[in-house]
N, C-alpha and C positions, 0 to 999 in steps of 0.2 A: 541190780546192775552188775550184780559179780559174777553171773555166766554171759553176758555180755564185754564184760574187761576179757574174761576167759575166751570166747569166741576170739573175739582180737588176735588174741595173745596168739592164737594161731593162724589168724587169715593175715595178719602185717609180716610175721616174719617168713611167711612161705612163699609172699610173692620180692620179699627181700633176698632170700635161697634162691628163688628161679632166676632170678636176674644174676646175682653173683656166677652161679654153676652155669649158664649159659654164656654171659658173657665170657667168662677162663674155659671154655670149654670143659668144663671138671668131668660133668657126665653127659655124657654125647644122647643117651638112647633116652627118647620121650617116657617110656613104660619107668626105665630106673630110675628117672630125673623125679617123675609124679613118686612113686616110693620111696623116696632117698627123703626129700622132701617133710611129706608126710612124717615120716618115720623123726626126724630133726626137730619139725615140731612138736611130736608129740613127747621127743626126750626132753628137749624145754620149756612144755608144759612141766613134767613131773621132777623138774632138777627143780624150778618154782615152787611146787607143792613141798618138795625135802627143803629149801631154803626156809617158807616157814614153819617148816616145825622146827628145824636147827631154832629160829627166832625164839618160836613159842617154850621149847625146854629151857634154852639158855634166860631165858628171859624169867624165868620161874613163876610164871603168871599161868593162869588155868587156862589149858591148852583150849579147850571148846569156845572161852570167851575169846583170845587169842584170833584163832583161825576162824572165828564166825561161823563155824558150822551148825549152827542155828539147830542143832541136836539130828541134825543129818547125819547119820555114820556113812553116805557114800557121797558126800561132798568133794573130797578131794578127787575121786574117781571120776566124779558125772563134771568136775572142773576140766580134767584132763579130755574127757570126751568132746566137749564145747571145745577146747583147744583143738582136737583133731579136724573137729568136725567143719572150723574155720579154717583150716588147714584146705582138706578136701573140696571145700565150696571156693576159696578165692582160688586155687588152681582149675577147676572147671570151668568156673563162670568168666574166669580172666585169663585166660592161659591164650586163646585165641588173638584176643586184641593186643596181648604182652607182645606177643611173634609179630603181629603188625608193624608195632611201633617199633620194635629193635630192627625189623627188615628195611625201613625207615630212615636207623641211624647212617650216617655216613661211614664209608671207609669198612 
């Protein structure tokens, strides 16, 4: 279930981003919107993966039992990829029907 939290962790907060940056107008052009985007997720994927290690040092407990990496050394990397890559798929697969329903709103 932990590359599926990870998946998430990138497709909620990207269609969170598109609505914000659309609605305030922040970035007008579709090409920068989709990069901008991405790019946000994937930094809040990996500020996640640095929050638990900060946990797992501060915490003085063995880092691998800690962060579950189940003796994966590219665990935290193939987490952040599953974040991107939720990233990538909820703006593709939903990026059409978002434009729908915002042309939609009133006013």
């Amino acid at each position: 279930y932990d590359k599926v939290g990870h998946f998430a962790q990138g497709f909620i907060p990207a269609l969170i981003a598109r609505e914000i940056l659309i609605r305030k107008a922040v970035i007008n052009g579709a090409g920068w919107r989709f990069f901008f985007i991405a790019s946000f997720c994937l930094a809040f994927s990996a500020f996640y993966e640095l929050l638990e290690w900060w946990v797992a040092v501060a915490s003085e407990t063995g880092a691998d039992a800690f962060l579950a990496t189940q003796g994966y050394v590219w665990d935290t990397q193939s987490d952040m990829w599953y974040a991107l890559l939720g990233a990538i798929i909820g703006l593709v697969s939903l990026s059409r029907l978002h434009d729908r329903q915002l042309a939609r709103l009133p006013g």
